[in-house]
VEXROBA-988025 format. One record per residue: z, x, y of N, C-alpha, C, CB in turn; residue number from 1. Coordinates in Angstrom, 1 decimal. Glycine has a CB too. Layout:
N
<n.up->Z; n.east->X; n.north->Y; ca.up->Z; ca.east->X; ca.north->Y; c.up->Z; c.east->X; c.north->Y; cb.up->Z; cb.east->X; cb.north->Y; resi->NUM> .
...
//
This chain:
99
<n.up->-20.2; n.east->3.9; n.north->0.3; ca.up->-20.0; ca.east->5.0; ca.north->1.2; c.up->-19.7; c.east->6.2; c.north->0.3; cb.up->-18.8; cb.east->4.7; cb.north->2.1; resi->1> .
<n.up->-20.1; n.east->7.8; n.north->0.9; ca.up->-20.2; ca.east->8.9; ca.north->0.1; c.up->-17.9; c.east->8.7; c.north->0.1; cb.up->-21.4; cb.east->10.6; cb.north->1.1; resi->2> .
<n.up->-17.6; n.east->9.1; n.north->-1.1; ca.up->-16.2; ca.east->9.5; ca.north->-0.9; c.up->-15.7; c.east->11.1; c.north->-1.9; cb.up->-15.3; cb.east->8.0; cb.north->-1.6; resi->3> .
<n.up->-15.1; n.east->11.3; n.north->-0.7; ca.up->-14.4; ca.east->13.6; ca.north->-0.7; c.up->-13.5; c.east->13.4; c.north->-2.3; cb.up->-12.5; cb.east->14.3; cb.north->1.3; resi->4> .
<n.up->-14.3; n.east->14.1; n.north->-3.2; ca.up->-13.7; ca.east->14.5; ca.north->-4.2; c.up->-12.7; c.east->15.5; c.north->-4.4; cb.up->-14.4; cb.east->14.7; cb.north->-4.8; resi->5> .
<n.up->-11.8; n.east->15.5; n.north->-5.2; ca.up->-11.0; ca.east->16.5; ca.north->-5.5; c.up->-12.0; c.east->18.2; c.north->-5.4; cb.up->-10.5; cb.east->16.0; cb.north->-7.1; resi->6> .
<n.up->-11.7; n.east->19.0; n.north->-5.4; ca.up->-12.0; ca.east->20.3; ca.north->-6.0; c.up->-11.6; c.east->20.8; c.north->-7.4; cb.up->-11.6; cb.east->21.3; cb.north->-5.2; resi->7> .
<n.up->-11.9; n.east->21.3; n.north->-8.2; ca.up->-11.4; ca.east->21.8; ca.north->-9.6; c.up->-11.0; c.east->23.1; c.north->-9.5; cb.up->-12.4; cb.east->21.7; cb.north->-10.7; resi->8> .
<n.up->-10.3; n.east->23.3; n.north->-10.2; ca.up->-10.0; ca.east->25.2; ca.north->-10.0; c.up->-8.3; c.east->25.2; c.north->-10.4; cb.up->-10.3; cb.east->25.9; cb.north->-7.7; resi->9> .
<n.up->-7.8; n.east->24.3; n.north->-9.8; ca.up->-5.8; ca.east->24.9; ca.north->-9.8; c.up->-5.8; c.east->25.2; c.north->-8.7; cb.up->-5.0; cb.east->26.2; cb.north->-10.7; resi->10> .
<n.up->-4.7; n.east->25.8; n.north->-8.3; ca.up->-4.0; ca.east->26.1; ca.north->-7.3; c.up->-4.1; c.east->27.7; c.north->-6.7; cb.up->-2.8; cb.east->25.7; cb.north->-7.7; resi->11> .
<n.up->-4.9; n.east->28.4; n.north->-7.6; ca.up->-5.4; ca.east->29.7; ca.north->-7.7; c.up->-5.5; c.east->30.5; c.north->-6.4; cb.up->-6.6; cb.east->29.7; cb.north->-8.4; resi->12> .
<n.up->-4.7; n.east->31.0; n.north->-5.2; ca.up->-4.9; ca.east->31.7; ca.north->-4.4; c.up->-6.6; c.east->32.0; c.north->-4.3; cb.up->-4.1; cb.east->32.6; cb.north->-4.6; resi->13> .
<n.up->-6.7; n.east->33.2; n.north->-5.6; ca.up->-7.8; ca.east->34.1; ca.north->-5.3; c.up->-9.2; c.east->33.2; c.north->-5.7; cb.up->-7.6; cb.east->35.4; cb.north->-6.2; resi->14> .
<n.up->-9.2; n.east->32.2; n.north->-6.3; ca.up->-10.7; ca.east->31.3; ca.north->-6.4; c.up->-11.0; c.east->30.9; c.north->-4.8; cb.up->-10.6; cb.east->29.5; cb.north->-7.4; resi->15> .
<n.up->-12.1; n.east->31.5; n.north->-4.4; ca.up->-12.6; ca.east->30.9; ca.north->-2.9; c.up->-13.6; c.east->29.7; c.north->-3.5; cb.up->-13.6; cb.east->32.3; cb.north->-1.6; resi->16> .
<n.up->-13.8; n.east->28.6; n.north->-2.2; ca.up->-14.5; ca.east->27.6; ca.north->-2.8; c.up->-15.9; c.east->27.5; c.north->-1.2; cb.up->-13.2; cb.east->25.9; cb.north->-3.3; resi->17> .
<n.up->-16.7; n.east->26.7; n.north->-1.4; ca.up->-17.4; ca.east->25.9; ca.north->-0.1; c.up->-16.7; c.east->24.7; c.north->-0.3; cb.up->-19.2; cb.east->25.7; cb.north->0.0; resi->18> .
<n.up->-16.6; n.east->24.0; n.north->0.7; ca.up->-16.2; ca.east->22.4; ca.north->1.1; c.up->-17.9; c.east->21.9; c.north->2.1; cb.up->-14.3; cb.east->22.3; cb.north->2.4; resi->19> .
<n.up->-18.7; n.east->21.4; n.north->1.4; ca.up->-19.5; ca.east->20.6; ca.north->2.3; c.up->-19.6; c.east->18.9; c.north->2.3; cb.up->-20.8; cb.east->21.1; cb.north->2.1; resi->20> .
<n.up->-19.0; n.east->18.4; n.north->3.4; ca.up->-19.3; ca.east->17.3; ca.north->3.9; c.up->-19.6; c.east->16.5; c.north->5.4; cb.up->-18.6; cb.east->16.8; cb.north->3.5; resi->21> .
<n.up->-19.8; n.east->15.2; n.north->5.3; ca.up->-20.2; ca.east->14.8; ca.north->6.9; c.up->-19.0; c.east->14.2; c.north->6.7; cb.up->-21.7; cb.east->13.8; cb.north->7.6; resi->22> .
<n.up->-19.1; n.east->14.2; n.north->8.4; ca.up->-17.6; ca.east->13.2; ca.north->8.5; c.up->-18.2; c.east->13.0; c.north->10.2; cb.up->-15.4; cb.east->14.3; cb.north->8.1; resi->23> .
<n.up->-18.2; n.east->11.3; n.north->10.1; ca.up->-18.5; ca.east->10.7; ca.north->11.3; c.up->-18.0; c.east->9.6; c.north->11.5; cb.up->-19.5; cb.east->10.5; cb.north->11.4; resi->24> .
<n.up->-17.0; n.east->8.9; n.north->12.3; ca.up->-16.6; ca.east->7.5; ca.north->12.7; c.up->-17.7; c.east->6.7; c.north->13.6; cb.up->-15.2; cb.east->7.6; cb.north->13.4; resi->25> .
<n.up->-17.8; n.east->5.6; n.north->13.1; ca.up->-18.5; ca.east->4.5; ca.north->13.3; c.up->-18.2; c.east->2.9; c.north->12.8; cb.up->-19.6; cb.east->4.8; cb.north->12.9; resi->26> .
<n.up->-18.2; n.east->2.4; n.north->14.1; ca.up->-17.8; ca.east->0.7; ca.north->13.5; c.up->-18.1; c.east->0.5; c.north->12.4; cb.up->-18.5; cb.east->-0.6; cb.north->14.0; resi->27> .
<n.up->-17.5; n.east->-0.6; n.north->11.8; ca.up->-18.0; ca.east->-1.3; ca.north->10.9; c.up->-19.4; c.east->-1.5; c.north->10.6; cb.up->-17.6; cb.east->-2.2; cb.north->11.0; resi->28> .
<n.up->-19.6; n.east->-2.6; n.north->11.8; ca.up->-20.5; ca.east->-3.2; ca.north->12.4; c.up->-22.1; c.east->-2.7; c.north->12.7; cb.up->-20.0; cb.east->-3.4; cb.north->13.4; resi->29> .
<n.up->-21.4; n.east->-1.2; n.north->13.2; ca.up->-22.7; ca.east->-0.7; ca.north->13.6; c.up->-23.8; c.east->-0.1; c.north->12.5; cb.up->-22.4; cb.east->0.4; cb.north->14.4; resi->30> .
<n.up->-22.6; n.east->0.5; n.north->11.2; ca.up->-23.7; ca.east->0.8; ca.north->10.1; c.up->-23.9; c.east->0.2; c.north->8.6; cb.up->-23.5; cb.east->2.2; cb.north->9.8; resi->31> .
<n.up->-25.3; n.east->-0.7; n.north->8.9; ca.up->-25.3; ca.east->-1.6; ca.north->7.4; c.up->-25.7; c.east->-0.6; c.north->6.2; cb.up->-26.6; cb.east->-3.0; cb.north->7.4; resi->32> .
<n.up->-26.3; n.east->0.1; n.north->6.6; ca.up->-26.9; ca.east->1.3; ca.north->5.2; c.up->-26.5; c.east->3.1; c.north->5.4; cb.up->-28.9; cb.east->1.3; cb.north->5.3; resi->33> .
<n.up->-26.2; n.east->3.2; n.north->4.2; ca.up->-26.5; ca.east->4.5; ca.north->4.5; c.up->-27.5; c.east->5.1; c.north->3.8; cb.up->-25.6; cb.east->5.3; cb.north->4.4; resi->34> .
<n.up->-28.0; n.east->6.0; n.north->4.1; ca.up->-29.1; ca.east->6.5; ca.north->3.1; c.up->-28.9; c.east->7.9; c.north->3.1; cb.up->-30.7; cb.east->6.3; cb.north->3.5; resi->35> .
<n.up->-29.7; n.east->8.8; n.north->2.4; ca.up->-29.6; ca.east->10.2; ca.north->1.6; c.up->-29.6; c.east->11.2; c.north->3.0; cb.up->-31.1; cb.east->10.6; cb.north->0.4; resi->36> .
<n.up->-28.7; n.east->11.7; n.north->3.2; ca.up->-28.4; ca.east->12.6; ca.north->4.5; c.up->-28.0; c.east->12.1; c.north->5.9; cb.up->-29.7; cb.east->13.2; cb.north->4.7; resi->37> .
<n.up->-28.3; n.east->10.8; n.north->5.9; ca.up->-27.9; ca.east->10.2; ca.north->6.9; c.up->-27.7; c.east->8.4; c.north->6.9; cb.up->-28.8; cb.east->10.7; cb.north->7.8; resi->38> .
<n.up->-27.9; n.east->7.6; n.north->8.4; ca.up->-27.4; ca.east->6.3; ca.north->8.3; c.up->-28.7; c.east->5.5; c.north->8.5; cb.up->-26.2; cb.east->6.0; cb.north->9.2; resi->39> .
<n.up->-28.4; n.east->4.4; n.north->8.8; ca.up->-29.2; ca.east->3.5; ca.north->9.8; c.up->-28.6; c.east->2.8; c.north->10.2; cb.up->-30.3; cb.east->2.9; cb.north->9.6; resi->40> .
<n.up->-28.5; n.east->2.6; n.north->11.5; ca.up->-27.6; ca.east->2.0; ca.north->12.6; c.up->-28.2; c.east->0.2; c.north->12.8; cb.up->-27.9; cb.east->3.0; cb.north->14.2; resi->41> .
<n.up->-27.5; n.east->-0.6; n.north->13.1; ca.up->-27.6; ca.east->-2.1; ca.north->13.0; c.up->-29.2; c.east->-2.1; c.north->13.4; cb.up->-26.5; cb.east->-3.1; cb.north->14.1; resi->42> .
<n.up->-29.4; n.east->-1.4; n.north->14.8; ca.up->-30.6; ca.east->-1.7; ca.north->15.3; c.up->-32.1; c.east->-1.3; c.north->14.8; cb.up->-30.5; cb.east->-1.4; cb.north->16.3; resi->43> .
<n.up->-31.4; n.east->-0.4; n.north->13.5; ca.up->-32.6; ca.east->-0.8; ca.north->12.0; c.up->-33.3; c.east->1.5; c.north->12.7; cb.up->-34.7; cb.east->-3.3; cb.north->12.6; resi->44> .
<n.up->-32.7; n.east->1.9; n.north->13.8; ca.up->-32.9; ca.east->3.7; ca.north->14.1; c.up->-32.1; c.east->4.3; c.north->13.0; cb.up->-32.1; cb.east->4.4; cb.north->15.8; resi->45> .
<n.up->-32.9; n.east->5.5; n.north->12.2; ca.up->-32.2; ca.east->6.4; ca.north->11.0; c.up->-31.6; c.east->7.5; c.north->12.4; cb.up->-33.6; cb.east->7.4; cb.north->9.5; resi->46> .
<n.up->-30.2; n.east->7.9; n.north->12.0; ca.up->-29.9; ca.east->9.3; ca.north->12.3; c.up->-29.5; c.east->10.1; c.north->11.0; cb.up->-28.8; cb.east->9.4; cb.north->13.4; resi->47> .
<n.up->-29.6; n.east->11.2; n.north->11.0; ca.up->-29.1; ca.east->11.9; ca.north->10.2; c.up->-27.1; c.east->12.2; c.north->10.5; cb.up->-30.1; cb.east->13.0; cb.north->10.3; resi->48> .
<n.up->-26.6; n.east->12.7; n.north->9.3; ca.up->-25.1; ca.east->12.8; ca.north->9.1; c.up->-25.3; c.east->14.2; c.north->9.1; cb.up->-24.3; cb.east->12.0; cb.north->7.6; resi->49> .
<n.up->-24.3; n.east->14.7; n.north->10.7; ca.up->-24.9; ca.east->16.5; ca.north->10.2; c.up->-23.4; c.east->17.1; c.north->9.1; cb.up->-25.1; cb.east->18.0; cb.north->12.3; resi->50> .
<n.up->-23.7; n.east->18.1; n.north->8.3; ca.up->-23.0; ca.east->18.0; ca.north->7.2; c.up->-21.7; c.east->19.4; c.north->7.7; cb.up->-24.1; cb.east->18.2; cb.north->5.5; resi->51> .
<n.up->-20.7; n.east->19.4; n.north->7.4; ca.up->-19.8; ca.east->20.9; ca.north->7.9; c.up->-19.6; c.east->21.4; c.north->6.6; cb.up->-18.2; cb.east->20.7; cb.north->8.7; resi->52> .
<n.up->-19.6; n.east->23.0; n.north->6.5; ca.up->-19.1; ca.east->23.4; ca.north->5.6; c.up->-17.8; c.east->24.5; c.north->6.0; cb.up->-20.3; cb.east->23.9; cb.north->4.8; resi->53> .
<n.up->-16.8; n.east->24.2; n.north->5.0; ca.up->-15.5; ca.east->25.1; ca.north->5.0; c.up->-15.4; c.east->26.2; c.north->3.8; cb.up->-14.2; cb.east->24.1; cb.north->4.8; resi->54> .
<n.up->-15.0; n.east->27.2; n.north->3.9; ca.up->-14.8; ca.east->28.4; ca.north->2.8; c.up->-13.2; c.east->28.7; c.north->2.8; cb.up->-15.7; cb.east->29.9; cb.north->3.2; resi->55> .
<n.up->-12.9; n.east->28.9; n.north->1.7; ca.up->-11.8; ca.east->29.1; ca.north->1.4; c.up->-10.7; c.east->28.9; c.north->0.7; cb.up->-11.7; cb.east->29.0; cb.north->1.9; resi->56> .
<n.up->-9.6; n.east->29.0; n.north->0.0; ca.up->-9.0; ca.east->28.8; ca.north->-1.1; c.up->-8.2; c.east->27.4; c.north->-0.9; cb.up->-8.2; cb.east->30.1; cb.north->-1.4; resi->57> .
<n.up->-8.1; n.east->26.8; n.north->-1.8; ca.up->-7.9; ca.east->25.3; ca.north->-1.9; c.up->-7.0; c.east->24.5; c.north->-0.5; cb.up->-7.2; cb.east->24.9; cb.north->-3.4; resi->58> .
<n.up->-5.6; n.east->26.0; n.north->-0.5; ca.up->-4.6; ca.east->25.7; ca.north->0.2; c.up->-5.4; c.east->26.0; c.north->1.7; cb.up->-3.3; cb.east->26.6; cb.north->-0.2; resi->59> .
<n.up->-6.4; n.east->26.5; n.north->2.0; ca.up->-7.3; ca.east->26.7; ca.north->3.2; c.up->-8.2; c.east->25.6; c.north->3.3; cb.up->-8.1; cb.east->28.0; cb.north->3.3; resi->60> .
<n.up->-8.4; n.east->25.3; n.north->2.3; ca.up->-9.8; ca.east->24.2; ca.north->2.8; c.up->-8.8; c.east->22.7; c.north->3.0; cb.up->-11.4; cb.east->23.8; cb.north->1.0; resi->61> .
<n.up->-8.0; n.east->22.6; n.north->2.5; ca.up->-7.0; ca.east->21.7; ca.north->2.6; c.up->-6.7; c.east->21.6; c.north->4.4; cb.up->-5.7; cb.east->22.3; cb.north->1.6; resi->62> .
<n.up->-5.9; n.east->22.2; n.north->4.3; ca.up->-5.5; ca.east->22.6; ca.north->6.1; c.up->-7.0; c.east->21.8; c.north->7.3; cb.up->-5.5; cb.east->25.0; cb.north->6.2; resi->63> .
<n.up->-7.9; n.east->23.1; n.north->6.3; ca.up->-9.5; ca.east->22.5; ca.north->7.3; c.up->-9.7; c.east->21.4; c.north->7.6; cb.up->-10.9; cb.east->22.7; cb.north->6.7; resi->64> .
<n.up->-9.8; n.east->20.9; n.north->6.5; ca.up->-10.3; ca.east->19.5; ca.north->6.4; c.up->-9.2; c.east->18.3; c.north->7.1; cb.up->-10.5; cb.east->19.2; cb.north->4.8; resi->65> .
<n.up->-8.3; n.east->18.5; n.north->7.1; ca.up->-7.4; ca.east->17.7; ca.north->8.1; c.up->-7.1; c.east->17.9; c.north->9.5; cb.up->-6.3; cb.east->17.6; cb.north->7.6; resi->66> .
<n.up->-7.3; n.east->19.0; n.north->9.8; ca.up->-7.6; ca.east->19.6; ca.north->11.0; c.up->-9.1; c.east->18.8; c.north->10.8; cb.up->-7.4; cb.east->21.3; cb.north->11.2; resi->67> .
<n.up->-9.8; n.east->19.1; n.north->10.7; ca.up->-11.1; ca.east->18.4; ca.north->10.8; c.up->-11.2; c.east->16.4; c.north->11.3; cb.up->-11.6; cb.east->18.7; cb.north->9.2; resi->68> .
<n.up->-10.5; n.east->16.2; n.north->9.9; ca.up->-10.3; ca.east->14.8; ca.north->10.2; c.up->-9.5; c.east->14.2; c.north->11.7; cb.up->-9.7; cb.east->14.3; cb.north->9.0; resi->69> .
<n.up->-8.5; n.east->15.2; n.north->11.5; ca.up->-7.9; ca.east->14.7; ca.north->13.0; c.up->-8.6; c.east->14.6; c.north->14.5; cb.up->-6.8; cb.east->15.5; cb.north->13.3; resi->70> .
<n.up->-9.5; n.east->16.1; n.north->14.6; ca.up->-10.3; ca.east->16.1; ca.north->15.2; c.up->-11.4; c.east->15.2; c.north->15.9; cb.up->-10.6; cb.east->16.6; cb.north->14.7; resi->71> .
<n.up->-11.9; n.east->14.5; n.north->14.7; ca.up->-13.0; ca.east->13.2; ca.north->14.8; c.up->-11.7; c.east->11.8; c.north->15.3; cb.up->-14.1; cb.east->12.8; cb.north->12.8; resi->72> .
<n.up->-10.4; n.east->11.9; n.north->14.8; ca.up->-10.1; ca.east->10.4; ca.north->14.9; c.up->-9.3; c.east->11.0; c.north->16.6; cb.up->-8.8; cb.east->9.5; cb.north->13.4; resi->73> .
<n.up->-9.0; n.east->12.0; n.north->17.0; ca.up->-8.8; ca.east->12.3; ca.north->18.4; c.up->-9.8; c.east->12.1; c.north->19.5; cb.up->-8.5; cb.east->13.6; cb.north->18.5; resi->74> .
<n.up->-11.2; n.east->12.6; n.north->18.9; ca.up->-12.2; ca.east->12.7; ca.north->19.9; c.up->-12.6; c.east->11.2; c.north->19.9; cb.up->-13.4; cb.east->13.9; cb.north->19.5; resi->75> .
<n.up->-12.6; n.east->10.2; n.north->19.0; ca.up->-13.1; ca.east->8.9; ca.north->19.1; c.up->-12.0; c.east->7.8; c.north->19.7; cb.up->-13.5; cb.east->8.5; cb.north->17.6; resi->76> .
<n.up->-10.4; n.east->8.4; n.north->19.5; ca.up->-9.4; ca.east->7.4; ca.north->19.6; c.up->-9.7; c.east->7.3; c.north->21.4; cb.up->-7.7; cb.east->8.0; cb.north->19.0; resi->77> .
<n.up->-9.7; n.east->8.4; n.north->22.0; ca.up->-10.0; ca.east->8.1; ca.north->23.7; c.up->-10.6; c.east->7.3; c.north->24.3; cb.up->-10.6; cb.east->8.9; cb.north->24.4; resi->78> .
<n.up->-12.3; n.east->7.2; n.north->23.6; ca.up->-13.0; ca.east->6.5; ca.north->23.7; c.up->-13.0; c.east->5.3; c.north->22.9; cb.up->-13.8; cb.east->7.1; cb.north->23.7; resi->79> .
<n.up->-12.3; n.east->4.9; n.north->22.5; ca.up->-11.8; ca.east->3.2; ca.north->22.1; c.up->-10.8; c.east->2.6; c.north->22.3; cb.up->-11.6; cb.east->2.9; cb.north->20.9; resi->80> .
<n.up->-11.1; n.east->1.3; n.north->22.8; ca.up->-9.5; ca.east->0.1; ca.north->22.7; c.up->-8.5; c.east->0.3; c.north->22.4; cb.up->-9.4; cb.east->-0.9; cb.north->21.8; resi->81> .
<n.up->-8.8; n.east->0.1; n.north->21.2; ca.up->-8.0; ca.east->-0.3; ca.north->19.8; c.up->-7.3; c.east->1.3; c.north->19.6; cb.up->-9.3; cb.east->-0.8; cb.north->18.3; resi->82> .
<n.up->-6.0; n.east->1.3; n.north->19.1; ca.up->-5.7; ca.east->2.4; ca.north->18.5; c.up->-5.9; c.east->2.7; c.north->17.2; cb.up->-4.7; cb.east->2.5; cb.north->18.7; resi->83> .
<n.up->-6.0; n.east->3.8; n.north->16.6; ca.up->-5.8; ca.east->3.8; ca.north->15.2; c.up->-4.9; c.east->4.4; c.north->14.7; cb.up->-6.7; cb.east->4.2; cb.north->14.6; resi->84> .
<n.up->-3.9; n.east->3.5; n.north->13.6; ca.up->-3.0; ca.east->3.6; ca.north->12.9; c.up->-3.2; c.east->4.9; c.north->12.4; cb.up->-2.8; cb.east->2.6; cb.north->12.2; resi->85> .
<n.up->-1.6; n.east->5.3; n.north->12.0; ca.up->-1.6; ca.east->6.8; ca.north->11.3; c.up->-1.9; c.east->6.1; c.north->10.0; cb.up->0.0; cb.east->8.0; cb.north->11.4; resi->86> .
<n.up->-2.5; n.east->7.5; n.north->9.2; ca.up->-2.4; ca.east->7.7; ca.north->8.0; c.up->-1.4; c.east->8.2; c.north->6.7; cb.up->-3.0; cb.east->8.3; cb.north->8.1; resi->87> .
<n.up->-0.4; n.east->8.9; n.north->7.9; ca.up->0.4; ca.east->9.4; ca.north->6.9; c.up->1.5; c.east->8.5; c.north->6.8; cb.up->0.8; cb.east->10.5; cb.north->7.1; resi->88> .
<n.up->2.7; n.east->8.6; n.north->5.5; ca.up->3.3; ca.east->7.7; ca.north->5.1; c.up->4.2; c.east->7.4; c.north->6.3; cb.up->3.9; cb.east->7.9; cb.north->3.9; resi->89> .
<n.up->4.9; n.east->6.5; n.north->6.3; ca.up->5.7; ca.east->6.2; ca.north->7.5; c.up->7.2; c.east->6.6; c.north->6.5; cb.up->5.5; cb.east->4.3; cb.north->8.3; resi->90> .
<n.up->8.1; n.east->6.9; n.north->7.3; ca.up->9.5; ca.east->7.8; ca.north->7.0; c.up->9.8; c.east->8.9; c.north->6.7; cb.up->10.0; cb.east->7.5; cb.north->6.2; resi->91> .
<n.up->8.5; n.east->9.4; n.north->5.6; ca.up->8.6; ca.east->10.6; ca.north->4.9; c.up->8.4; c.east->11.9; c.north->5.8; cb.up->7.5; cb.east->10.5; cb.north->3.8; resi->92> .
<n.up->9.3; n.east->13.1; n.north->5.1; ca.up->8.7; ca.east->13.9; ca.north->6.1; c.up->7.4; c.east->14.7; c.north->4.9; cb.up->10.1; cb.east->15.0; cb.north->6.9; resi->93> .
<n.up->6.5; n.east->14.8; n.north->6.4; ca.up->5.4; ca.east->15.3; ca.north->5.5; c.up->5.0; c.east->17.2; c.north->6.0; cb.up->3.8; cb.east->14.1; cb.north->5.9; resi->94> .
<n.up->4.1; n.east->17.6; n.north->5.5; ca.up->4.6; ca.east->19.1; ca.north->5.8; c.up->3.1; c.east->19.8; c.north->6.3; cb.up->5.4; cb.east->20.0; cb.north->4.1; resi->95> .
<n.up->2.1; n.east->18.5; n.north->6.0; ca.up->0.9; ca.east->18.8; ca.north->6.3; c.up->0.3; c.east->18.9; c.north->7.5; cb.up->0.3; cb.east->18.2; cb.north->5.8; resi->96> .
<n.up->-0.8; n.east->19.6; n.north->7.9; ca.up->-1.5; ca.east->19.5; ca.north->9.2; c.up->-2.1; c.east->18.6; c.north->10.0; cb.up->-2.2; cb.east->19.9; cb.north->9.2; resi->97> .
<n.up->-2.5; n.east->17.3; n.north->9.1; ca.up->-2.9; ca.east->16.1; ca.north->9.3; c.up->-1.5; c.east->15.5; c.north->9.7; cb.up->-3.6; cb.east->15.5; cb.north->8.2; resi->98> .
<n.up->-0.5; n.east->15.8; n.north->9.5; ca.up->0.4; ca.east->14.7; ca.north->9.9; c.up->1.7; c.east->14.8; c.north->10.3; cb.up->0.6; cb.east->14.0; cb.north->9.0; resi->99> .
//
């Protein structure tokens, strides 16, 4: 599976950056491959992974992107069983958007 790298730069207010990636939840089950832009689903159909891009300085793309993620695990959690466990640490207080 593709995995979200760091950005390089520091902490630099004034460096603006792009953030492009997909981000899609799906069973396990459902996707044995992935291929270059997109998946193929058990029943052997390619879709494509459509890709988002974010702009902005690390402490912005940061924010985005977890706002982002939460997004997908809100819009999928409705429509499933099963709940999904948080991510963030349990006790701590955390200060982020994701959590």
């Amino acid at each position: 599976m593709v995995k979200l790298r760091a950005i390089p730069g520091g902490k630099s207010k004034g460096k603006t950056f792009s953030l492009i990636y997909g981000l899609h939840l799906f069973s396990a089950e459902e996707v044995p491959q992935v291929i270059g832009g997109g998946i193929v689903l058990r029943d052997g159909t390619q879709r494509p992974l459509p890709l988002h891009v974010l702009e902005g300085n690390r402490e912005q793309l940061r924010a985005q992107l977890l706002a982002s993620i939460d997004a997908v695990f809100d819009r999928y959690n409705a429509s499933m069983n099963e709940t999904i466990p948080s991510i963030c640490p349990q006790g701590e207080e955390v200060s982020e958007t994701g959590c």
